[in-house]
NUMARTI-442133 format. One line per field, with one value per atom (N, C-alpha, C, O): residue number from 1; residue in three letters; atom name; x, y, z. Coordinates in Angstrom, 2 decimals. Example, Ala and Ser with C-alpha at 12.3 -4.5 7.8 and 13.67 -1.06 7.14 Angstrom:
! residues 2
pami	[1 | 1 | 1 | 1 | 2 | 2 | 2 | 2]
mimar	[ALA | ALA | ALA | ALA | SER | SER | SER | SER]
sedren	[N | CA | C | O | N | CA | C | O]
c1	[13.19 | 12.30 | 13.20 | 14.24 | 12.85 | 13.67 | 12.90 | 13.41]
c2	[-5.69 | -4.50 | -3.30 | -3.32 | -2.25 | -1.06 | 0.03 | 1.14]
c3	[7.80 | 7.80 | 7.80 | 8.46 | 7.08 | 7.14 | 7.87 | 8.04]
//
This chain:
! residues 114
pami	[1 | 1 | 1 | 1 | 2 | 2 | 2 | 2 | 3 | 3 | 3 | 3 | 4 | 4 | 4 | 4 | 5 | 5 | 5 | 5 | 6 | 6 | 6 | 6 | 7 | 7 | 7 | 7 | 8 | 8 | 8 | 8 | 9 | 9 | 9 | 9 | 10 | 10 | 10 | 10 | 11 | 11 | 11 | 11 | 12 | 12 | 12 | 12 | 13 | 13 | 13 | 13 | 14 | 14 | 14 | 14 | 15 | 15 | 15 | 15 | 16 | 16 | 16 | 16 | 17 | 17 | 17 | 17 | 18 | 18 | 18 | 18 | 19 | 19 | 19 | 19 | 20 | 20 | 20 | 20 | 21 | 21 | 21 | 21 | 22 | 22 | 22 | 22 | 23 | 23 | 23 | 23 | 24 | 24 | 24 | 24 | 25 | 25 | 25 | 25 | 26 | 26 | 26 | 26 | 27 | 27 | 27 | 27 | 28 | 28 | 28 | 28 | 29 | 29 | 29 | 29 | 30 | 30 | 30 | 30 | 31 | 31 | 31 | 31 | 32 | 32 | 32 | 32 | 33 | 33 | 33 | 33 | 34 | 34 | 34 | 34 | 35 | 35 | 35 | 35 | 36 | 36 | 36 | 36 | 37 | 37 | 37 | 37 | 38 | 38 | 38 | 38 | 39 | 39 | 39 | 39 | 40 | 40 | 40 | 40 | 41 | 41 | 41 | 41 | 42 | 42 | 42 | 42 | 43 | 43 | 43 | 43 | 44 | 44 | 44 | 44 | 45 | 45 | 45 | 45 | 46 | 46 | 46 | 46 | 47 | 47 | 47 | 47 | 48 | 48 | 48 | 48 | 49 | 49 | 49 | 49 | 50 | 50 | 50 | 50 | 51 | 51 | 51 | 51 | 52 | 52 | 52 | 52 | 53 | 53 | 53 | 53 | 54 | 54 | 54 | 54 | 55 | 55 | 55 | 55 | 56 | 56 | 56 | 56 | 57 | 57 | 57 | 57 | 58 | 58 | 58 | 58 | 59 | 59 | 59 | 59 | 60 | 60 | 60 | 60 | 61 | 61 | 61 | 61 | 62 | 62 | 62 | 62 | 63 | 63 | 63 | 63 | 64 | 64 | 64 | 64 | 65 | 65 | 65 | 65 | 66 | 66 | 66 | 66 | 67 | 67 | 67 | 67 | 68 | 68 | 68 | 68 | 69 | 69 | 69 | 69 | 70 | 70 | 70 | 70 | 71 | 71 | 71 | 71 | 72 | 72 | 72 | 72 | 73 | 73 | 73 | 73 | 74 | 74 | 74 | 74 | 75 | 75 | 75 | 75 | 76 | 76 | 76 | 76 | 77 | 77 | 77 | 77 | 78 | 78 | 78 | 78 | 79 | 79 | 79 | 79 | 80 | 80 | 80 | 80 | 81 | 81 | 81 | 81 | 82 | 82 | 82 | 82 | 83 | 83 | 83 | 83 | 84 | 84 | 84 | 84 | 85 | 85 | 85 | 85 | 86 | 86 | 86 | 86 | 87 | 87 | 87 | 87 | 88 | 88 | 88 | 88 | 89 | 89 | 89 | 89 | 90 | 90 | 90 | 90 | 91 | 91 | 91 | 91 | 92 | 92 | 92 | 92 | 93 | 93 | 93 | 93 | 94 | 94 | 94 | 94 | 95 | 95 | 95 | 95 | 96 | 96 | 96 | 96 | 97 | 97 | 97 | 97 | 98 | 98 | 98 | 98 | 99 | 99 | 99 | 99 | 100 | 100 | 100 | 100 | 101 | 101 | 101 | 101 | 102 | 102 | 102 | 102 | 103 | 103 | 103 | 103 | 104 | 104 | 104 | 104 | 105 | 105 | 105 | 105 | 106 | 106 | 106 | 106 | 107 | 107 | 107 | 107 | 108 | 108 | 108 | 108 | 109 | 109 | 109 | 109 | 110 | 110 | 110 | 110 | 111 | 111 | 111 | 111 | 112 | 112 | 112 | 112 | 113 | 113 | 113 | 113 | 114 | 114 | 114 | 114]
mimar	[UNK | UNK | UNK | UNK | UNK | UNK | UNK | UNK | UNK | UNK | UNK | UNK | UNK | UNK | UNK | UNK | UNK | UNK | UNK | UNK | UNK | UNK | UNK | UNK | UNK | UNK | UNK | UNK | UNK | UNK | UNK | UNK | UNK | UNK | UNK | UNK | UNK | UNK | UNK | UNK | UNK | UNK | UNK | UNK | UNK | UNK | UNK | UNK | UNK | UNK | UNK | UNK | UNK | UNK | UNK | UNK | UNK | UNK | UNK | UNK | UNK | UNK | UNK | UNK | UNK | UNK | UNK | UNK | UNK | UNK | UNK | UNK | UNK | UNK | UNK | UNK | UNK | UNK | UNK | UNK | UNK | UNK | UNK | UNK | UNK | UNK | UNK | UNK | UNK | UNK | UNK | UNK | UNK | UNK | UNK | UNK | UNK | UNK | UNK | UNK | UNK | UNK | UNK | UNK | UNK | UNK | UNK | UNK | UNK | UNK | UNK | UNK | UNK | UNK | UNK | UNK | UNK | UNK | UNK | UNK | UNK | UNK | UNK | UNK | UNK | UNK | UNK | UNK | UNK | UNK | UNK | UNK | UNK | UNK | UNK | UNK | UNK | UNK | UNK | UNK | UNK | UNK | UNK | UNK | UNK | UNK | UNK | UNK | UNK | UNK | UNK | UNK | UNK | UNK | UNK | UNK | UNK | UNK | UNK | UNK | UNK | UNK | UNK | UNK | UNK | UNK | UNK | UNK | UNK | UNK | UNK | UNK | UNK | UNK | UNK | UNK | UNK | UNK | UNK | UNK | UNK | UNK | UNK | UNK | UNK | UNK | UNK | UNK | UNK | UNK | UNK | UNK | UNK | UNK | UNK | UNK | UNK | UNK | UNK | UNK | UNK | UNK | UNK | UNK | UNK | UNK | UNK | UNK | UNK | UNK | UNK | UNK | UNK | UNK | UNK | UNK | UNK | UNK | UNK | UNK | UNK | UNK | UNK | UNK | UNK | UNK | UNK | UNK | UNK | UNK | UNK | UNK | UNK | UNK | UNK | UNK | UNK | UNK | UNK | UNK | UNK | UNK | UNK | UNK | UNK | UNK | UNK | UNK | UNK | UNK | UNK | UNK | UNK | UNK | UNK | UNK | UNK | UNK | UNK | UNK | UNK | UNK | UNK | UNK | UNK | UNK | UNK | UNK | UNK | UNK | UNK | UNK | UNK | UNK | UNK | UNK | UNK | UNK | UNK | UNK | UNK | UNK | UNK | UNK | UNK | UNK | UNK | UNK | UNK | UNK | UNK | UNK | UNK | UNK | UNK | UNK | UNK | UNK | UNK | UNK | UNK | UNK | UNK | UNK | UNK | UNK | UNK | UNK | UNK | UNK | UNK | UNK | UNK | UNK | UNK | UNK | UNK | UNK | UNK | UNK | UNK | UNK | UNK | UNK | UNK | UNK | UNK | UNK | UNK | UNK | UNK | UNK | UNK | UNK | UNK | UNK | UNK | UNK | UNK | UNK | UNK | UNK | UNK | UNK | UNK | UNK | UNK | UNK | UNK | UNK | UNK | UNK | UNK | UNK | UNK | UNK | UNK | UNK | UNK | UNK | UNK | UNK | UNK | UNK | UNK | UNK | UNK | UNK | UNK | UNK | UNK | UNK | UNK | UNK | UNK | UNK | UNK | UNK | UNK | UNK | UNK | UNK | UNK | UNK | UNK | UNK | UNK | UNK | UNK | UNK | UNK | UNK | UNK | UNK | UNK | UNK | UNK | UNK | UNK | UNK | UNK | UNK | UNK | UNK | UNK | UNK | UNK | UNK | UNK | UNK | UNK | UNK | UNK | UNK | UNK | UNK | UNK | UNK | UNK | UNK | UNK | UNK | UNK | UNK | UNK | UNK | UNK | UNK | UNK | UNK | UNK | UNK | UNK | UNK | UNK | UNK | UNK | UNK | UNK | UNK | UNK | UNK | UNK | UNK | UNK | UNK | UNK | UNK | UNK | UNK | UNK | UNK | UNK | UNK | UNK | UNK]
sedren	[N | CA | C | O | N | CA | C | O | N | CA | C | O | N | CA | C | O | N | CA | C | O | N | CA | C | O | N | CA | C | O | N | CA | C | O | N | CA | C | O | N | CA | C | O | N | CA | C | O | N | CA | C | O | N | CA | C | O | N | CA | C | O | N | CA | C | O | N | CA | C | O | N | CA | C | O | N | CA | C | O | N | CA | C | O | N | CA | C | O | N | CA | C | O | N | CA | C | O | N | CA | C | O | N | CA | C | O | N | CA | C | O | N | CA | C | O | N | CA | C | O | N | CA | C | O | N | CA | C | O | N | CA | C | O | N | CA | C | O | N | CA | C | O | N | CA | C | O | N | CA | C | O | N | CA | C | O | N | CA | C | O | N | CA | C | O | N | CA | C | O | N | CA | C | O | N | CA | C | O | N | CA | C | O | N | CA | C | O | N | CA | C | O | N | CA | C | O | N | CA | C | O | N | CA | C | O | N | CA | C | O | N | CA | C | O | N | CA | C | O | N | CA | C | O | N | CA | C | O | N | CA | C | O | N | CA | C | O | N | CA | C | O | N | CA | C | O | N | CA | C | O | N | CA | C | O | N | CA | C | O | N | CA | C | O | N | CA | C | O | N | CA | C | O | N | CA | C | O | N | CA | C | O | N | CA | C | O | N | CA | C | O | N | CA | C | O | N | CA | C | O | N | CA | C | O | N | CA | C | O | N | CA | C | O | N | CA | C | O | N | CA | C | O | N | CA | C | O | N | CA | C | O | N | CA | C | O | N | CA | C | O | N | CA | C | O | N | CA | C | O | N | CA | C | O | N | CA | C | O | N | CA | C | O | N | CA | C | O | N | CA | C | O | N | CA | C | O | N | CA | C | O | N | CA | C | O | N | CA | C | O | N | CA | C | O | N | CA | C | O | N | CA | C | O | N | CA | C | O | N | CA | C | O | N | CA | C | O | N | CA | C | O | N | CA | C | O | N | CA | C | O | N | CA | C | O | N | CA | C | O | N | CA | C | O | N | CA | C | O | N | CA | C | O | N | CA | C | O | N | CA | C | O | N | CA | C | O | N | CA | C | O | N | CA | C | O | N | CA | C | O | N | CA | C | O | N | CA | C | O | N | CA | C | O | N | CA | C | O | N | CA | C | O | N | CA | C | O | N | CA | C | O]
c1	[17.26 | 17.61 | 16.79 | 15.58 | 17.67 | 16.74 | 15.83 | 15.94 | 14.96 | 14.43 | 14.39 | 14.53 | 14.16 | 15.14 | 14.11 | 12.92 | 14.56 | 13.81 | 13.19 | 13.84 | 12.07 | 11.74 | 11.87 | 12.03 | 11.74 | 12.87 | 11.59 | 10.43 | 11.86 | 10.93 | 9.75 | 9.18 | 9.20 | 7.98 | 7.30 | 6.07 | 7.94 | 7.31 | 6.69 | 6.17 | 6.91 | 6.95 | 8.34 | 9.22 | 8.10 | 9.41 | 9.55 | 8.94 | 10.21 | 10.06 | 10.98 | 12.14 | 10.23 | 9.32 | 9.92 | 10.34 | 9.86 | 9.95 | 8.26 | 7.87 | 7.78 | 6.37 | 5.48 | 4.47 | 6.15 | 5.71 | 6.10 | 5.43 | 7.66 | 7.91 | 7.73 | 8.11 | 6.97 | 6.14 | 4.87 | 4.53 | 4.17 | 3.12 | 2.94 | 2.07 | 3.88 | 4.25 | 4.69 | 4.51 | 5.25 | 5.62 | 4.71 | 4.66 | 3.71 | 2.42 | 1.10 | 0.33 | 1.19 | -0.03 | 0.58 | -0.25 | 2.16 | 2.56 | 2.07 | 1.12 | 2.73 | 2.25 | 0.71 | 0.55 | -0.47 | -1.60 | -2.00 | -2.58 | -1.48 | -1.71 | -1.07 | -1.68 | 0.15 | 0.56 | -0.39 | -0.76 | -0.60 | -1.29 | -2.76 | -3.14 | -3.58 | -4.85 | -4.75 | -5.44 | -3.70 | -3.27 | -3.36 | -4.09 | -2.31 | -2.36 | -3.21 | -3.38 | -4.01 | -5.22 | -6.07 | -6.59 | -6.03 | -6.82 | -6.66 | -7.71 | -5.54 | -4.79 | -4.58 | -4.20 | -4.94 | -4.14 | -4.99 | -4.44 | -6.04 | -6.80 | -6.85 | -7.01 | -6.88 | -6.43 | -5.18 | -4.85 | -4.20 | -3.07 | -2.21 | -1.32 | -2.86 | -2.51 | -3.42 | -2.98 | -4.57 | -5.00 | -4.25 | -3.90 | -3.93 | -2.68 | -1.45 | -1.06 | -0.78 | 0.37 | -0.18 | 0.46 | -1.12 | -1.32 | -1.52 | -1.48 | -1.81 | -2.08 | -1.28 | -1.38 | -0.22 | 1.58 | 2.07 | 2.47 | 2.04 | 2.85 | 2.51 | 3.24 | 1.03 | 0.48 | 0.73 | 1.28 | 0.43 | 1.17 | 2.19 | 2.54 | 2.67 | 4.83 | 5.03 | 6.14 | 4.31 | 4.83 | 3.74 | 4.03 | 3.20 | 1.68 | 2.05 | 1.51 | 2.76 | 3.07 | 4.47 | 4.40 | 5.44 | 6.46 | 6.11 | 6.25 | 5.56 | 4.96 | 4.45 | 4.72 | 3.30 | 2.42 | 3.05 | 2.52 | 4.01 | 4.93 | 5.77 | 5.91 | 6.61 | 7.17 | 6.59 | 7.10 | 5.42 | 4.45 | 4.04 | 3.97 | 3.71 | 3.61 | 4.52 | 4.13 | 6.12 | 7.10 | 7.24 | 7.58 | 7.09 | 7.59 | 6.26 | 6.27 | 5.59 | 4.31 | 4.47 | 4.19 | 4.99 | 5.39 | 6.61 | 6.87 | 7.42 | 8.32 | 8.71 | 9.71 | 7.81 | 7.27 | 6.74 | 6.97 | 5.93 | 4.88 | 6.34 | 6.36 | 7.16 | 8.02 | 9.12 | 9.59 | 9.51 | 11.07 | 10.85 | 11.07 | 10.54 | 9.96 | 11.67 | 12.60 | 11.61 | 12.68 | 12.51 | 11.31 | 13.31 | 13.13 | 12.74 | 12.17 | 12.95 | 12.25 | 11.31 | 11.47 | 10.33 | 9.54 | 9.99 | 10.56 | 9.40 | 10.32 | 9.30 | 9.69 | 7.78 | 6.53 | 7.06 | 7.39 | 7.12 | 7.37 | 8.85 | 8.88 | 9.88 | 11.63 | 11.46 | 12.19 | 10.12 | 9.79 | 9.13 | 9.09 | 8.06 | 7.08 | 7.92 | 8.01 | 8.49 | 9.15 | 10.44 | 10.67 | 11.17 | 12.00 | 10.84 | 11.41 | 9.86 | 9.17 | 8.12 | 7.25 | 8.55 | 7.88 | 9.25 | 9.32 | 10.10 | 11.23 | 11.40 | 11.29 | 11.74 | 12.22 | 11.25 | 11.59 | 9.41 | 8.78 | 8.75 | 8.57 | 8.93 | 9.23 | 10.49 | 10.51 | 11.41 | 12.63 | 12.48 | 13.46 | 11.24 | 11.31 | 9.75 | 9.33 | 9.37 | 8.30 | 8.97 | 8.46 | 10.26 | 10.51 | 11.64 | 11.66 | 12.49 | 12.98 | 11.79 | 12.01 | 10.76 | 9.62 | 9.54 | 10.11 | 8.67 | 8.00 | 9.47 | 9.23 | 11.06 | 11.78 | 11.94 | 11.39 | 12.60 | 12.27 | 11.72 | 12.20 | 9.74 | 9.16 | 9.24 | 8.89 | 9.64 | 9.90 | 11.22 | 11.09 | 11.98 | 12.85 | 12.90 | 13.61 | 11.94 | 11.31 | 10.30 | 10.11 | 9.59 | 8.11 | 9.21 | 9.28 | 10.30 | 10.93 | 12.54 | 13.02 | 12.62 | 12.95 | 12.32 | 12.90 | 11.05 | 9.94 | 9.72 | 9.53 | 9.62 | 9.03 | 10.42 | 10.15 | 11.58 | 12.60 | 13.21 | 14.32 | 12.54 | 12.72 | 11.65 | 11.73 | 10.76 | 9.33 | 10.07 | 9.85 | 10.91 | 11.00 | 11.99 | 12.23 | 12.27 | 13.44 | 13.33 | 13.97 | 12.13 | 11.60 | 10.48 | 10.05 | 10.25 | 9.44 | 10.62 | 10.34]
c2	[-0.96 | -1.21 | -0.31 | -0.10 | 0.21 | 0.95 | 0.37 | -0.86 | 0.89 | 0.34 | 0.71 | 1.83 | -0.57 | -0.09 | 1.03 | 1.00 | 1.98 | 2.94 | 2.15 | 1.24 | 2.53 | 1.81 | 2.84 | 4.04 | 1.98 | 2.74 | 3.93 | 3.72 | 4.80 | 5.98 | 5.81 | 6.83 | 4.75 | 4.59 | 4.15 | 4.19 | 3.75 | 3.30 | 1.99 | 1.87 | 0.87 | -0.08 | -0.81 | -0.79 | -1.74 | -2.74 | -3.97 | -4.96 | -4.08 | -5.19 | -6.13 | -5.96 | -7.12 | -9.13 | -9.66 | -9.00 | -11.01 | -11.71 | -12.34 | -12.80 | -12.07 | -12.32 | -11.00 | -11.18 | -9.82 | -8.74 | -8.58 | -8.12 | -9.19 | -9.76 | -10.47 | -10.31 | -11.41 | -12.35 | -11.89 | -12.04 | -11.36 | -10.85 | -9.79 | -9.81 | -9.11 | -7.74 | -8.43 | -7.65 | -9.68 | -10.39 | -10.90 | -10.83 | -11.64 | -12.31 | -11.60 | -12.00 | -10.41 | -9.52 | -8.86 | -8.72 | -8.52 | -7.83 | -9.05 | -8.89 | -10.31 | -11.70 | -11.17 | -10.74 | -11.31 | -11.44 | -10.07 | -10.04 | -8.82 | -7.76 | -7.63 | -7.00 | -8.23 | -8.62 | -9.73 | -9.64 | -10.79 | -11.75 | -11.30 | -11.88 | -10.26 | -9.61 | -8.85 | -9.10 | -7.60 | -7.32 | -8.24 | -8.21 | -8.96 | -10.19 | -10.52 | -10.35 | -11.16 | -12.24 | -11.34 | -11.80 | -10.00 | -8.94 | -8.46 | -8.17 | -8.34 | -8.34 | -9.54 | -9.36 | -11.11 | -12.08 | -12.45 | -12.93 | -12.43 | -12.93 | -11.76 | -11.97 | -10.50 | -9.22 | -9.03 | -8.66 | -9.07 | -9.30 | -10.39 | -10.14 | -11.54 | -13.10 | -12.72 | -12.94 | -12.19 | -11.76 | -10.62 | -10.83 | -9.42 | -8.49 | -8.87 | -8.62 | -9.72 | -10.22 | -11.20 | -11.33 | -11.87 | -12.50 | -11.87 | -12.48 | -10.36 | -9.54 | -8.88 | -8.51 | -8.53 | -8.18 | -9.45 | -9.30 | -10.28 | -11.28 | -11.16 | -10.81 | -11.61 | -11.70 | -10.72 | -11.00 | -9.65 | -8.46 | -7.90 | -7.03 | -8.70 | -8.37 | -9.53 | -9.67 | -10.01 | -11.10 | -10.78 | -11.49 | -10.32 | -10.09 | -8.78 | -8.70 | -7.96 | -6.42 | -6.79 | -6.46 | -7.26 | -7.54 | -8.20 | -7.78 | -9.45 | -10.03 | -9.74 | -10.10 | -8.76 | -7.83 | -6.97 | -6.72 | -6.27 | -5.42 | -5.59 | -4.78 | -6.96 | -7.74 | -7.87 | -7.60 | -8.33 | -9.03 | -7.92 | -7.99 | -6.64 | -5.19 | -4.58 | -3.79 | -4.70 | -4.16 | -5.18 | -4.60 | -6.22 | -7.43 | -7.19 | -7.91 | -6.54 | -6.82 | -5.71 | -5.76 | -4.34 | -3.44 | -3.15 | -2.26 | -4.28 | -4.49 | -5.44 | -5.31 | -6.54 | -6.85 | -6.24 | -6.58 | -5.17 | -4.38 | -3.52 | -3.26 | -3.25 | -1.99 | -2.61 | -2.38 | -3.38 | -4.30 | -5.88 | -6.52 | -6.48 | -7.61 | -8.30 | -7.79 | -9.65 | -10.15 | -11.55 | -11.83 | -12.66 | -13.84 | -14.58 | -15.62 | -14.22 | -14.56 | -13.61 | -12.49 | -14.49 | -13.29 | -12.65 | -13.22 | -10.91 | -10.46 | -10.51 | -10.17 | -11.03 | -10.68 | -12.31 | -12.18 | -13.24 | -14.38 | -14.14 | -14.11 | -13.99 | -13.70 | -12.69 | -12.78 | -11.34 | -10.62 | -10.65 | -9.82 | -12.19 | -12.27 | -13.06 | -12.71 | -14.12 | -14.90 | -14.29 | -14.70 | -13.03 | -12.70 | -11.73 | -11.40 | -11.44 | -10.80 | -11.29 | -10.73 | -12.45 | -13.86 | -13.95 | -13.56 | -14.44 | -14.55 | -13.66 | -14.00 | -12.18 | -11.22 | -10.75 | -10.14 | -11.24 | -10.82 | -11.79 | -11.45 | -13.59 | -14.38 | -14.27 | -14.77 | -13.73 | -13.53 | -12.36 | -12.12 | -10.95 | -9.78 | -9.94 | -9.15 | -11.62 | -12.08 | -12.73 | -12.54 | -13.62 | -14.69 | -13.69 | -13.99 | -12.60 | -11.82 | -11.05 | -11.05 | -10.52 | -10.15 | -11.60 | -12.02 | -11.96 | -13.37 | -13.65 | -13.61 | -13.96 | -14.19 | -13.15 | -13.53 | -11.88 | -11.03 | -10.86 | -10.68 | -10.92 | -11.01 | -12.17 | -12.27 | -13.32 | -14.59 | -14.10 | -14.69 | -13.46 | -13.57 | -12.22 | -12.23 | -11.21 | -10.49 | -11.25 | -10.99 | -12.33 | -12.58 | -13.39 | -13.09 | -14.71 | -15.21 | -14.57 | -15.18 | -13.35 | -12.25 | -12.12 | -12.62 | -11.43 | -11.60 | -12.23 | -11.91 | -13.47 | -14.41 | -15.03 | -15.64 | -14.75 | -15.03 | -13.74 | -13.93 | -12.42 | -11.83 | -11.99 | -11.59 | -12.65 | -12.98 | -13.88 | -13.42 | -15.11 | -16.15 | -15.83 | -16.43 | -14.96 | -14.15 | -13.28 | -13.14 | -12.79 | -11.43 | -12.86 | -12.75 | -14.17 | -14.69 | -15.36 | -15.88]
c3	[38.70 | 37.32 | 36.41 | 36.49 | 35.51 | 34.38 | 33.67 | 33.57 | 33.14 | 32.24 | 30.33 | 29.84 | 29.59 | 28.48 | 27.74 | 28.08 | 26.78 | 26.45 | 24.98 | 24.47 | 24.48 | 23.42 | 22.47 | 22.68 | 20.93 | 19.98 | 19.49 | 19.82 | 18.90 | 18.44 | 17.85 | 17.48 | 17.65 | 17.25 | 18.35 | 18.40 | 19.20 | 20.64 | 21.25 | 22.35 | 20.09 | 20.33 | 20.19 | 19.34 | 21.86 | 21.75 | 20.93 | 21.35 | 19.92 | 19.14 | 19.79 | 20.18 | 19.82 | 20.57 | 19.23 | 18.28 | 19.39 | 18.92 | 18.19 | 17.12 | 19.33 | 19.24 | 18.25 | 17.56 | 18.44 | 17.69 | 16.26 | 15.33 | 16.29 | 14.83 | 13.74 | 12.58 | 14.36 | 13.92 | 13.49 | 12.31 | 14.28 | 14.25 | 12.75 | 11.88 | 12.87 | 12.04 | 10.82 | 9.88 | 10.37 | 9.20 | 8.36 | 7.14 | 9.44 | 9.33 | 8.64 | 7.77 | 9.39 | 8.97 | 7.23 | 6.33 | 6.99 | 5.76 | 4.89 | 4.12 | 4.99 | 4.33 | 3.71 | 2.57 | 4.83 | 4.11 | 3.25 | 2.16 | 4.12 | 3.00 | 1.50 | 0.64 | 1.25 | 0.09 | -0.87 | -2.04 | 0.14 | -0.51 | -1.16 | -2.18 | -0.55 | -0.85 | -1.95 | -2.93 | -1.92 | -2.96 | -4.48 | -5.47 | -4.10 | -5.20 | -5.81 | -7.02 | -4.89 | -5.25 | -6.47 | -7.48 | -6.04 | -6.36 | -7.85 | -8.43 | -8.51 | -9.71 | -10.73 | -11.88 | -10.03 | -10.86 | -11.76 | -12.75 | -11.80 | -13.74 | -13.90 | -15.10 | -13.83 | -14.98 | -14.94 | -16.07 | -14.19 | -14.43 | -15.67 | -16.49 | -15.36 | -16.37 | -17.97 | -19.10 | -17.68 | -19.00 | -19.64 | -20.80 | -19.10 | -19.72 | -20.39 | -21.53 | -19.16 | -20.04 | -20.95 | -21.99 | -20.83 | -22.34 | -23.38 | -24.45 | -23.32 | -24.19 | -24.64 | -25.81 | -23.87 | -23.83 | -24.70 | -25.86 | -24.29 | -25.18 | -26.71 | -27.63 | -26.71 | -28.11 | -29.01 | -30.08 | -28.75 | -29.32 | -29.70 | -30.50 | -28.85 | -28.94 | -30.25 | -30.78 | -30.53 | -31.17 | -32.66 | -33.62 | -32.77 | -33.45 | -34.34 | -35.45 | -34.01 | -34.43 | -35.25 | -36.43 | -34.95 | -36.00 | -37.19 | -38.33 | -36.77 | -38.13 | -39.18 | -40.33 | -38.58 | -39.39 | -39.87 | -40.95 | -39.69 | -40.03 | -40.96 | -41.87 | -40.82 | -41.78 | -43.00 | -44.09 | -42.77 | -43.88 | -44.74 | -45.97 | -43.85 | -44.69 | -45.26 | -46.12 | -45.04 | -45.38 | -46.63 | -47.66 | -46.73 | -47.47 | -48.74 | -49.74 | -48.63 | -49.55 | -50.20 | -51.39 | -49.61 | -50.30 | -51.02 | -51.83 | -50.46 | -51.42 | -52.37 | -53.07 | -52.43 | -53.58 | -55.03 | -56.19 | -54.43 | -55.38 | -56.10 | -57.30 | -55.43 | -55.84 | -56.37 | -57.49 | -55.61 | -56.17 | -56.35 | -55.31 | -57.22 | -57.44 | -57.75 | -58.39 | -57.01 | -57.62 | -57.76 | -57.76 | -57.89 | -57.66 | -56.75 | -57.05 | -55.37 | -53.89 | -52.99 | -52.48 | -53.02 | -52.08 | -50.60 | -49.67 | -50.73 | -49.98 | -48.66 | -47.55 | -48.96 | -47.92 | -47.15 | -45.97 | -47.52 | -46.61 | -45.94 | -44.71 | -46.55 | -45.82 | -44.68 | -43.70 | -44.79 | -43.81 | -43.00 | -42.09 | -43.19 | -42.43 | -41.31 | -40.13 | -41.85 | -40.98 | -39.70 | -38.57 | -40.58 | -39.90 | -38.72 | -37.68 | -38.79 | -37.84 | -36.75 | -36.07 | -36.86 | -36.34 | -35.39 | -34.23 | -36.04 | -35.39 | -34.10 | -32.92 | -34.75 | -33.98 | -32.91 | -31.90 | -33.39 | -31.72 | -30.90 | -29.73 | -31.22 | -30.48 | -29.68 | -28.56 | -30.10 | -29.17 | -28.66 | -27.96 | -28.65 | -28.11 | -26.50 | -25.65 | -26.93 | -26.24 | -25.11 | -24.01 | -25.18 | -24.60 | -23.61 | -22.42 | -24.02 | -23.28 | -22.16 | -20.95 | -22.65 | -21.64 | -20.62 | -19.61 | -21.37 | -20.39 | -19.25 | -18.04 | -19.76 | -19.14 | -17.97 | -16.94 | -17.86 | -17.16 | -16.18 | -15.07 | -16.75 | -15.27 | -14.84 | -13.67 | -15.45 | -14.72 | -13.44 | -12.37 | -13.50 | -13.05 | -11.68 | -10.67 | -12.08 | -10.98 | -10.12 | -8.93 | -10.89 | -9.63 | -8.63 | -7.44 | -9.37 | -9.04 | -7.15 | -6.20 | -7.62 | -6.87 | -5.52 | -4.56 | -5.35 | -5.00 | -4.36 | -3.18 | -4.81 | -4.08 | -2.88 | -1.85 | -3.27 | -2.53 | -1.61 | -1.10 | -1.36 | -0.78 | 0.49 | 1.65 | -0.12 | 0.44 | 1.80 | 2.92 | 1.66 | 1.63 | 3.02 | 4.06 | 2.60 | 3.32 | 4.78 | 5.82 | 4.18 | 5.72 | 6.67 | 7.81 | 5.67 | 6.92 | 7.84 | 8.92]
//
């Protein structure tokens, strides 16, 4: 009887070698990880805050200068502050959603190769 040839890297993949080879990617991912996650969780808190922090301010600056220049019956620094409040909370919650929906990915491809 022949014997079977093993594939070009030269190991025969086992069941037992598959495992093995799943097991070991597992913890090198997981090290990785571990390695990134409070500077990682502090960034995006810093991503968020910002995304949301820079319109406002912006608003509030556009709205104050147009006050000074075009004064009318309603202020234009609060209608701008708010709409820029608005617009980085919904330019925050699309981020935050997102990578919710990549780690979420991830973790089900994860879920998948074990």
């Amino acid at each position: 009887m022949a014997k079977p040839t093993p594939p070009k890297g030269g190991n025969i993949p086992t069941p037992l070698g598959q495992t093995i080879g799943a097991k070991a990617a597992r913890k090198l991912k997981a090290r990785r990880q571990r390695k990134q996650g409070v500077w990682v969780g502090l960034g995006m808190m810093g991503l968020v805050g910002w995304s949301v922090v820079v319109p406002t301010l912006l608003g509030a600056a556009l709205g104050i200068w147009l006050d000074k220049h075009y004064p009318s019956s309603h202020s234009w620094t609060l209608a701008l502050l708010m709409a820029g409040l608005v617009l980085g909370c919904v330019n925050a919650w699309v981020w935050v959603d997102k990578e919710d929906k990549a780690m979420h990915e991830a973790q089900e491809e994860e879920e998948d190769d074990a």
